[in-house]
C-alpha positions, -999 to 999 in steps of 0.1 A, spaced: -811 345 -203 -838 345 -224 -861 315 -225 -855 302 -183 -877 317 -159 -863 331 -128 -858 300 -109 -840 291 -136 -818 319 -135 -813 320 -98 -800 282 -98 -779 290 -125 -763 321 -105 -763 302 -75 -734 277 -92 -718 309 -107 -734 315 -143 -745 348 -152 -745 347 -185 -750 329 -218 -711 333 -228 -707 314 -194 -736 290 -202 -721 286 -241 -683 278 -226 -696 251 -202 -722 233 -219 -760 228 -206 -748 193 -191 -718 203 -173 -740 233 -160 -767 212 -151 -741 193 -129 -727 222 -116 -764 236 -110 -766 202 -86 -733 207 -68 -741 242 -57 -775 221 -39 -801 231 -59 -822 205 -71 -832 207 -111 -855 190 -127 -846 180 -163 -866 202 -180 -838 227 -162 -813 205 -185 -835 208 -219 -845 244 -207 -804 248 -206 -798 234 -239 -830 253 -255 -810 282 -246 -777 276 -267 -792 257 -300 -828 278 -301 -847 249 -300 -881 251 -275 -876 228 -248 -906 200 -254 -883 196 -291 -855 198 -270 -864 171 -246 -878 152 -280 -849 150 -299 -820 153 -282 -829 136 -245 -815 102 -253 -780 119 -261 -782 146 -233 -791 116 -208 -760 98 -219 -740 128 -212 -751 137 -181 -747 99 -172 -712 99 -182 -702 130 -164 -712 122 -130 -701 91 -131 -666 103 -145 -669 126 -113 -656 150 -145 -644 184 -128 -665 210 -147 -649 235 -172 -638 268 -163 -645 287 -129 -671 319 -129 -672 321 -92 
């Protein structure tokens, strides 16, 4: 996945996404929370690093323009205790 570094990468295999398809079919927020249930612990520049990767946007713009809606999000699907879209495992 071009554009994470290999921490990155490994968190993201470790909750069972290999691949940008996968990434593009769950969204970087529900990833991000699938990312925490597997144990890892991301930072959210993991989330805007996430959603760098699907709209091509660097991260810092990322984490600029589009926290405040990403936040919200990731706010309302943990709280939801939302189960996460599809199964790669």
């Amino acid at each position: 996945m071009t554009g994470l570094g290999p921490k990155s990468r490994e968190m993201l295999r470790s909750a069972g996404i290999c691949s940008v398809t996968q990434l593009r079919e769950i969204g970087s927020v529900a990833a991000y929370v699938r990312v925490k249930q597997a144990g890892c612990k991301p930072s959210l520049n993991f989330l805007w690093g996430l959603e760098s990767v699907l709209c091509g946007e660097h991260w810092r713009d990322v984490a600029r323009h589009h926290r405040a809606s990403l936040l919200l999000a990731l706010e309302q699907q943990e709280s939801n205790g939302q189960t996460l879209k599809g199964d790669f495992s």
